[in-house]
N, C-alpha and C positions, 0 to 999 in steps of 0.2 A: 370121517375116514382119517386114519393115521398117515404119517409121511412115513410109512414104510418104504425102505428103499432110498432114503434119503439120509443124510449125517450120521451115517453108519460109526464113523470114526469121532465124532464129535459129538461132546456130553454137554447139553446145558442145565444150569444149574440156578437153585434159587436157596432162600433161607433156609426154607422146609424141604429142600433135598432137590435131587435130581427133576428133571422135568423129559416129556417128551418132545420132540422137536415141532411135529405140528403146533400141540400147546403151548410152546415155548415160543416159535414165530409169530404168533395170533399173539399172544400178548403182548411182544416187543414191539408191533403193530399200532404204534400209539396215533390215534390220529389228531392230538394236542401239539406235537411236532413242528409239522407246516403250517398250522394254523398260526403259531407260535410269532415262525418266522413271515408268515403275510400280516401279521400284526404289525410286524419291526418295521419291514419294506413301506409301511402304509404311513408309520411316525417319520420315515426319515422321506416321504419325497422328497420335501422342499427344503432339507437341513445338508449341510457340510457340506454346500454349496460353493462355500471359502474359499475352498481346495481347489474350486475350477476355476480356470482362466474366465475371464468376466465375458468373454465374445463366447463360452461353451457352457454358459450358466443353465440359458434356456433349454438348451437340446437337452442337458444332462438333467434335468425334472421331467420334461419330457418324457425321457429313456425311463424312468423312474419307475413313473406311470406303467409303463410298459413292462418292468419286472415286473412289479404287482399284477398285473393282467396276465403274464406267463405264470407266477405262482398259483394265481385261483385258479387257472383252468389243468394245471398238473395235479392241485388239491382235486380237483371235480373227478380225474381221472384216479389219483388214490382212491377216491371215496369210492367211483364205480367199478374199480379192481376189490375193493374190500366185498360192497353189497353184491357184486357178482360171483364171486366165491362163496357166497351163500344159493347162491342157483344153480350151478351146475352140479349136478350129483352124483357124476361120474369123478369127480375130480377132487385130489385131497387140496387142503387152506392153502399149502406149500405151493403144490404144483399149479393151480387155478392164479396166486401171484406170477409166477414165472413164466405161466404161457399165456398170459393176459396181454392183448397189445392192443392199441385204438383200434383198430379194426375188429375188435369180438365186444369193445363197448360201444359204438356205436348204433346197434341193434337195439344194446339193453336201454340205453339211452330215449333210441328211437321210441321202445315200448314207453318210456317213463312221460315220454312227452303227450302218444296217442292213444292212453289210455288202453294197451294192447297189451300188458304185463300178462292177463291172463295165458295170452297160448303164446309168449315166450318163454314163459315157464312152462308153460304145456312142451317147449320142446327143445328144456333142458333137461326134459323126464322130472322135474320135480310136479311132487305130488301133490302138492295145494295151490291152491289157484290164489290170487294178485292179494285181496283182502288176509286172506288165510297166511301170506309170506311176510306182508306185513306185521300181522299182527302176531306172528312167531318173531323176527328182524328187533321189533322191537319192545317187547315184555310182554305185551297184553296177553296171549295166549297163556304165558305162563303167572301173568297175574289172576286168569278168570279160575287157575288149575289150583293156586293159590300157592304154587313153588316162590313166588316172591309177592313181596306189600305193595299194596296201591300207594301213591303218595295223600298222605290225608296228615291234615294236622291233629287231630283227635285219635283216639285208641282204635277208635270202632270204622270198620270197615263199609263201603257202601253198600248199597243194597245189589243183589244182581241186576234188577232194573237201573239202579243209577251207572254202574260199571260199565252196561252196554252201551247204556249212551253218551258216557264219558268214549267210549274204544270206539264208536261209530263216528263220531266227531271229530277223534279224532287222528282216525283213519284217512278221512275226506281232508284233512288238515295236510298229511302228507303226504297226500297223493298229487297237491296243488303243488306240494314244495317241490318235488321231484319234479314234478313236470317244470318246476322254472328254474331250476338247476339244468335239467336236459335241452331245454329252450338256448338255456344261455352259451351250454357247451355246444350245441349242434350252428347254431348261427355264428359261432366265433371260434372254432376249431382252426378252422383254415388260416386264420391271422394268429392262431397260435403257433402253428408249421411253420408259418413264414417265419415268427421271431428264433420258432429253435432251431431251424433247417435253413442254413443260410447267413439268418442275421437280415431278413428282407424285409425292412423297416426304416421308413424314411421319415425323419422329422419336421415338421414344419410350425418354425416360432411365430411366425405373421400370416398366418396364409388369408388368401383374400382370393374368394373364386367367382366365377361368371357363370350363370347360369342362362341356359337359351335352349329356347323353344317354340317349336312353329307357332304355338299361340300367343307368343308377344315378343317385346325386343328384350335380348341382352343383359339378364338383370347381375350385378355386381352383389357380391355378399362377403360383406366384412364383419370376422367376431373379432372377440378379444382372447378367446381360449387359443391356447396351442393345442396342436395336431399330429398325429403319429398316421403313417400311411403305409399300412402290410401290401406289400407285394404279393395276392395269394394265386390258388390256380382251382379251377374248378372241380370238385369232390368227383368218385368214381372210377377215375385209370390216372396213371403215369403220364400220360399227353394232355390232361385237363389246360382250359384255355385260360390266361391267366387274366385276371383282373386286380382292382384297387380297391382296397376300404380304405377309408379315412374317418378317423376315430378322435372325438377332442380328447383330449386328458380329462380335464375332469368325469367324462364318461366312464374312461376306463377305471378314473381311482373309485369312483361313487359306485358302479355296479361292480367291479372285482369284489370291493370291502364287501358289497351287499350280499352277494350269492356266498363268499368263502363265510360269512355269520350263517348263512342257511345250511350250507353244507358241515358247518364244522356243529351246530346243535344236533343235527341228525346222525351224521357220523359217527359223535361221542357216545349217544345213548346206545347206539344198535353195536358198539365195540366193546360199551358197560355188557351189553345182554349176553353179546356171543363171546365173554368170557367170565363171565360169573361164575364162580366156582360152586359147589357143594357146597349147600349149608350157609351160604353168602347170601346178606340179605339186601337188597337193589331197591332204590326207589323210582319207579316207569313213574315218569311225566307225559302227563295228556297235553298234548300240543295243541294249539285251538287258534284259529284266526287271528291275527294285531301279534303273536305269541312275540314276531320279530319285524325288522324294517325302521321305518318311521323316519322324520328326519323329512329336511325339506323336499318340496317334490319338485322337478324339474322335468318339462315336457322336451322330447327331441322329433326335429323332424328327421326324414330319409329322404336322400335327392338321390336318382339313380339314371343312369344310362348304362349301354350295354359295357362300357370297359369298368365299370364299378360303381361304388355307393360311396357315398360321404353322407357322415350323421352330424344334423346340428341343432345346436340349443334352440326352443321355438321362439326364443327371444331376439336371435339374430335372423330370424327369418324374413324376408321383404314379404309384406302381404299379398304383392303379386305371384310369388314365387310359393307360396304357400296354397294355392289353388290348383297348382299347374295339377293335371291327370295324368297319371305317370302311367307310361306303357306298359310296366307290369306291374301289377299291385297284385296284391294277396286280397283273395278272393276265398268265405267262409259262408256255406251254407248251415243253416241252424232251421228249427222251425218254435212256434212257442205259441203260447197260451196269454189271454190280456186282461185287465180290471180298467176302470178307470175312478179316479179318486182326487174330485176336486179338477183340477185345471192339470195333474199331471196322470199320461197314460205309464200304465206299470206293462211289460212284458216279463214274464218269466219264460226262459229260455230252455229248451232240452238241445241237447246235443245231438241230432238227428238231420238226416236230410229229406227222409221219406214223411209227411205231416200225416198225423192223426185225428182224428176227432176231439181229442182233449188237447192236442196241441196243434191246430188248422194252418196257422201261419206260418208261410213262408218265408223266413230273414234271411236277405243276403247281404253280407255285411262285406263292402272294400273299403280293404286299406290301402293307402296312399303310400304305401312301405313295399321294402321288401320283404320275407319274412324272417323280420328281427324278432326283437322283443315285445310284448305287449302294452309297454309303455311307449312306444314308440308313435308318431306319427298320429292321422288322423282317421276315423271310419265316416264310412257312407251309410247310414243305416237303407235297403230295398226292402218294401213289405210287399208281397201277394198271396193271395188267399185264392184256393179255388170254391166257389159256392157250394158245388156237392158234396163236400166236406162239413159242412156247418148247418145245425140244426137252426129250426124259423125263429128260434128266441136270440142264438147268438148271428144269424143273422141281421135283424134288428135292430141289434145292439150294436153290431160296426158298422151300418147304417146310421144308427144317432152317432155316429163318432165321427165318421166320416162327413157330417154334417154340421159339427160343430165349429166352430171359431175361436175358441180362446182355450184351446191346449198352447200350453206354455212349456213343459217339461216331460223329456219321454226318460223312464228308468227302466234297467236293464236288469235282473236278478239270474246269476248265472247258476248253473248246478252246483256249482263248489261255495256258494256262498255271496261271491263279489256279486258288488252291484256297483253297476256305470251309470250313469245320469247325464242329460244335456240337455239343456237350455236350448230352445227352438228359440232362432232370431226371426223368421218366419212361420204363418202359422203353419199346424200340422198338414199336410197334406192328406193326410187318411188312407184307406186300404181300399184300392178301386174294388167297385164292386155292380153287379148290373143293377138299375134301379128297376125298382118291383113296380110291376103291369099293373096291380091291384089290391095296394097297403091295407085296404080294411079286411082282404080275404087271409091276407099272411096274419094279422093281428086277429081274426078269428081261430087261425091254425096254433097259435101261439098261446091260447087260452086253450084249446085242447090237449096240447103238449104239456101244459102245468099243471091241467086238472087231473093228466090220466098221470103222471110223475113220469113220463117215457120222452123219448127223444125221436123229432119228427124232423127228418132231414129236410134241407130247404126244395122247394121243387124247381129244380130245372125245367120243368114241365109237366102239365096236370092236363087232367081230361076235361070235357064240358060235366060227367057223369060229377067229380068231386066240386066241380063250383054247385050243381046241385045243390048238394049235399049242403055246403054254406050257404046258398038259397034259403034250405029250409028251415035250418037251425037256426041263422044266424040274429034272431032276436030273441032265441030262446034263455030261460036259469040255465046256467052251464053246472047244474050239479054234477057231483061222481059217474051217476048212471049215464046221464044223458051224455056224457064227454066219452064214455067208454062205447055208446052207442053211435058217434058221428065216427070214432077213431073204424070202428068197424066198418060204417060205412066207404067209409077211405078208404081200407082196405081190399073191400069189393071191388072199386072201381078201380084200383091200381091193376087188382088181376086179369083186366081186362084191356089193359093199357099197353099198347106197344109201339116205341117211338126209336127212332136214330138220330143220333148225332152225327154230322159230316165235318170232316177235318181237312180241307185242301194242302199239303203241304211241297212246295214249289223248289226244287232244287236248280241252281246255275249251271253246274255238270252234267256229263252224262251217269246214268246207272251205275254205267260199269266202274267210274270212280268214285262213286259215294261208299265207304266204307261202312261194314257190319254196325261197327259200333259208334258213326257217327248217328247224334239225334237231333242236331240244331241244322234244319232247313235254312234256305237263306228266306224265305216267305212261308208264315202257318197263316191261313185264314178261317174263321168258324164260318161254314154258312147255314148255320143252324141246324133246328128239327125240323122232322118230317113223321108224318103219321105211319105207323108200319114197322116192320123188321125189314132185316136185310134178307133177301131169298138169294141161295147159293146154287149154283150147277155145277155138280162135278162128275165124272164119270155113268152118266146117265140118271144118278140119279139125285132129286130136286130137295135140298137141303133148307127148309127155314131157318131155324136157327139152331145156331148151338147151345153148350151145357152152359152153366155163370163160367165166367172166366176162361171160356174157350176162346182159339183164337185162329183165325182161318184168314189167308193171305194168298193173294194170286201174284207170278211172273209178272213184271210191265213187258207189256205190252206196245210195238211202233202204234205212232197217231200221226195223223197227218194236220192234227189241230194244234195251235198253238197255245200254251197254259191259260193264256186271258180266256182265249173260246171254249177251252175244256172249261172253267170255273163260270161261263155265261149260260152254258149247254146244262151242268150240272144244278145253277143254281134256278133254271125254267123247268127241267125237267126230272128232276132227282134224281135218285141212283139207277131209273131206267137208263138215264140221260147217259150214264156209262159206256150202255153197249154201241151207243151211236160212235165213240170218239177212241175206238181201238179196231186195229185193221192186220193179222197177224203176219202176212204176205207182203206188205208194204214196201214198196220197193226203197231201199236207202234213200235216193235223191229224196223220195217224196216226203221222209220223215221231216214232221218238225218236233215231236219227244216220243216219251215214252211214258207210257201210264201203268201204273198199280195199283190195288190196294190193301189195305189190311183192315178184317173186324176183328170187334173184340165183342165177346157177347155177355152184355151187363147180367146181374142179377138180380130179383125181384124186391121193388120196394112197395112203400105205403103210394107213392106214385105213379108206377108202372113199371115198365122194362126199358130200359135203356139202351141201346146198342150203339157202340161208337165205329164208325167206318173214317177211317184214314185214305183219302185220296193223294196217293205220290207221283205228281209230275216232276219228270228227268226233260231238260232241254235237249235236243240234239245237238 
């Protein structure tokens, strides 16, 4: 779109003549610039120091630091003023700079960090989705059209299968970067306000702090680095509550340098693309993993309380003070898939929170941070798995795991690439799991599953009719035929199968203040299966069960039972045990809670029917 409507009065001009002013802006757009000048800021921390009185040596390196840190993060803002005038499509290059303000990159930021580009472009009205913007942003689109050359040292061009998996690679490549570009600006925004809104930045040449915590005494923590500390105020309105970061120097000069190198390689290429002239011939660099970074590594911890965060080197940290359980930590649900190889278990991670069947496991990963950077601080890896998830072989198999002794090293293989590794000072603890009634009948199930090549969920529960079935077979050659003859027979006996699941779950409140979308009870208890479905009464008439994935839910109900006796009553007498322990008339005084419940009516397996019943006791 042209800057029509804009420099009506004003001509720019180049070798080869006149220019229009959109194109004229977008060129002059150089993003070498700032880079230029956070290069200079970065040579002179600790020079021309001469000039300062010798008692304002420290503060003023200090301070230093802290221009560098304001330059990267106004760079990070050029950059996402530049790549955001490529999204909105209402808006010409001109006008997208001039109405651009932290508050409209935030958003785009936001998307670059969760992975959500697709429908923030979805609802800048542009027309290609996250990949497709990319790889327009930065040549490949217009390398695969062959408008510009791949970079290749040779004449000959790759193949279209090499090309895509150069632009798949290294698409994933800047999708990571962006995200630790938006990482870096969204956690460190507010300590940039401080410095340009204000000047609310306090130095500290020696600091030496105490840290205390109900779980032990008083621990003192002395570095050697100096300290800069933003005054900032909490994101969201004009009344935000203000708190304190404290930042060492060396932080700020190591990570500014390090993001303004990420941002100024991306930058420059996607400012080559969106102004390539006619006929100009460009060379797109595939960016790939290791492309940038390196340089020593240095681990930080986060110490937090509610008035703010101080970030420090894990070398100055007291080992006592490095355990503490911080009250808020960042908290990451993932789920994944496992190998094991030699003495180290592998996880490969998907970014999910709902688990699958190719990805069973549960990971909850705390950190002991706030949410900073990924380098920060330390995680907790949690694993749980639910069994009905998991077929009888990989059953089994985290049965051997969980069994074992001498896992030494657990690795972490993330979607983009990275892979984390740790060293177990203790052995693994394993993936709790129930241990099996009767191993040689799953190890018969387990040979049926490989002989017929299908997948045989683990049984929650199985009839008398399928140990049969193992009965009979189970000395038999487990040829083709006869494995597709037992699988059948299982089959038969599942369609004859009908069991519940009971779920007690015990709330502290009354009904009335348990909210819609609360799900964490203060008490879940399993009290197992029971033979049978659930039988419903509604309206006269007598409901067995419902369709798969139906779900039917009654009112609670007053009781004059207290939660221990409802779960004594339910677990002698089952779901009859129900109607004994709700009374609808019940006079106030005499309530001691209130009962509900909710089914869910499973769908048919190789081992029957499942139904789950949630019993919900409310305390009065």
């Amino acid at each position: 779109m042209s800057g029509s409507g804009f420099f009506e009065r004003t001509e720019f001009n180049t070798e080869t003549g006149p220019q229009d002013p959109e194109e004229a802006i977008r060129e002059r757009h150089d993003p070498e610039v700032a880079y230029a000048h956070i290069l200079k800021l970065s040579a002179s921390v600790d020079s021309g120091l001469e000039a300062v009185p010798e008692e304002n040596q420290t503060a003023a390196e200090v301070y230093a630091a802290v221009d560098l840190f304001r330059a990267t993060i106004q760079y990070i803002e050029e950059f996402g003023t530049y790549l955001r005038a490529q999204a909105v499509s209402d808006e010409s290059f001109i006008e997208s700079l001039i109405r651009t303000s932290a508050s409209n990159l935030v958003p785009f930021f936001k998307a670059c960090q969760n992975h959500t580009l697709d429908s923030y472009l979805d609802d800048q009205d542009c027309q290609l989705n996250a990949t497709e913007w990319i790889s327009e942003q930065f040549g490949y689109q217009q390398m695969q059209d062959g408008r510009i050359q791949p970079p290749d040292e040779s004449s000959e061009r790759p193949s279209e299968e090499e090309l895509s998996e150069y632009i798949e690679g290294s698409i994933s490549y800047i999708e990571a970067e962006l995200e630790a570009i938006a990482t870096f600006y969204l956690n460190f925004k507010e300590a940039y306000n401080a410095v340009k809104h204000g000047n609310r930045v306090m130095v500290n040449p020696s600091p030496r702090f105490t840290v205390d915590s109900e779980q032990t005494e008083p621990q003192d923590l002395e570095t050697e680095d100096t300290y800069a500390s933003f005054l900032c105020k909490e994101s969201g309105d004009t009344g935000g509550n203000p708190y304190i970061l404290t930042l060492p120097s060396s932080f700020l000069e190591r990570w500014s340098l390090d993001i303004a190198d990420r941002v100024n390689q991306l930058y420059t290429h996607a400012y080559e693309i969106t102004t390539i002239s006619q006929g100009d011939r460009v060379s797109v660099d595939f960016y790939r993993a290791g492309a940038s970074g390196g340089g020593e590594t240095i681990s930080y911890f986060s110490i937090q309380n509610t008035d703010g965060t101080i970030i420090v080197p894990k070398k100055d940290v007291p080992e006592m003070v490095s355990e503490f359980e911080l009250e808020e930590g960042l908290s990451v649900e993932l789920v994944a898939s496992w190998s094991l190889s030699g003495s180290t278990l592998h996880f490969e991670i998907e970014y999910a929170t709902e688990p699958t069947p190719d990805y069973p496991i549960e990971v909850s990963l705390q950190f002991e941070e706030t949410d900073s950077l990924r380098e920060l601080g330390r995680g907790q890896f949690n694993f749980s798995v639910d069994p009905g998830r998991l077929s009888v072989s990989k059953y089994l198999e985290l049965l051997d795991i969980q069994n074992r002794d001498d896992i030494s090293d657990i690795e972490f293989k993330f979607p983009d690439g990275e892979v984390f590794t740790e060293s177990l000072e203790d052995s693994f603890e394993g993936i709790q799991l129930p241990q099996p009634e009767d191993r040689e009948f799953l190890e018969f199930v387990k040979r049926i599953e490989l002989a017929n090549q299908t997948r045989i969920p683990f049984p929650l529960a199985y009839s008398d009719e399928h140990y049969n079935v193992f009965e009979e077979y189970q000395n038999e050659d487990l040829d083709r035929d006869t494995a597709e003859e037992v699988l059948s027979e299982f089959k038969e006996a599942g369609e004859e199968t009908l069991s519940t699941k009971i779920i007690a779950e015990i709330w502290d409140e009354p009904q009335e203040q348990v909210e819609v979308e609360d799900i964490d009870p203060e008490q879940r208890l399993d009290l197992g299966l029971i033979d049978g479905c659930v039988e419903m009464q509604g309206d006269g008439i007598e409901k067995t069960r419902g369709e798969p994935g139906e779900v039917l839910k009654s009112e609670p109900a007053p009781s004059s039972y207290s939660a221990q006796e409802i779960i004594e009553i339910i677990e002698e007498d089952g779901i009859q045990g129900l109607s004994e322990v709700t009374e609808q008339e019940l006079a106030p005084e005499e309530r001691e809670s209130k009962v509900g419940y909710k089914v869910f009516f499973g769908g048919e397996t190789i081992w029957g029917t499942i139904d789950t019943l949630y019993v919900g006791i409310f305390r009065e």
